[in-house]
N, C-alpha and C positions, 0 to 999 in steps of 0.2 A: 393446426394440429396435423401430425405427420412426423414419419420417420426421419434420418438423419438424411438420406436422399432424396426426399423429398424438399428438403430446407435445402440443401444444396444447389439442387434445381433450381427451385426456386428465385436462389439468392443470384444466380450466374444469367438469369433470363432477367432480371429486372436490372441487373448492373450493365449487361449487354444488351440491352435491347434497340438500343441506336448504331447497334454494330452491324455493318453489311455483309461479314462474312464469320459465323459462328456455328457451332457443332456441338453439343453436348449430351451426353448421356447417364446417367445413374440410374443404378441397378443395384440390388443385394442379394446374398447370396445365402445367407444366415436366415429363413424360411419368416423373418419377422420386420415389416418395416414402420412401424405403427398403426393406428388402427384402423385403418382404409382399405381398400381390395385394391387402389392401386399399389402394382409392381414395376412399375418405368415408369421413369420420366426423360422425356427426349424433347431437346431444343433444337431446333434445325432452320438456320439463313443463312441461303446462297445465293 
């Protein structure tokens, strides 16, 4: 359950997640991302 940035995230950290150097971030900006209080999601391997 979650916004479309949040499935996005999601989808890029679990597809990535054997990757050694990865950066991701999503965010919206339209005041509504499903019905969570989170508002980012950030993937970060360096």
């Amino acid at each position: 359950m979650g916004g479309r940035n949040q499935e996005l995230a999601l989808s890029v950290a679990l597809n990535l997640k054997d990757s050694e150097e990865c950066v991701i971030a999503s965010f919206s900006t339209d005041g509504v991302d499903g019905p969570t209080d989170a508002s980012l999601v950030a993937e970060y391997h360096l």
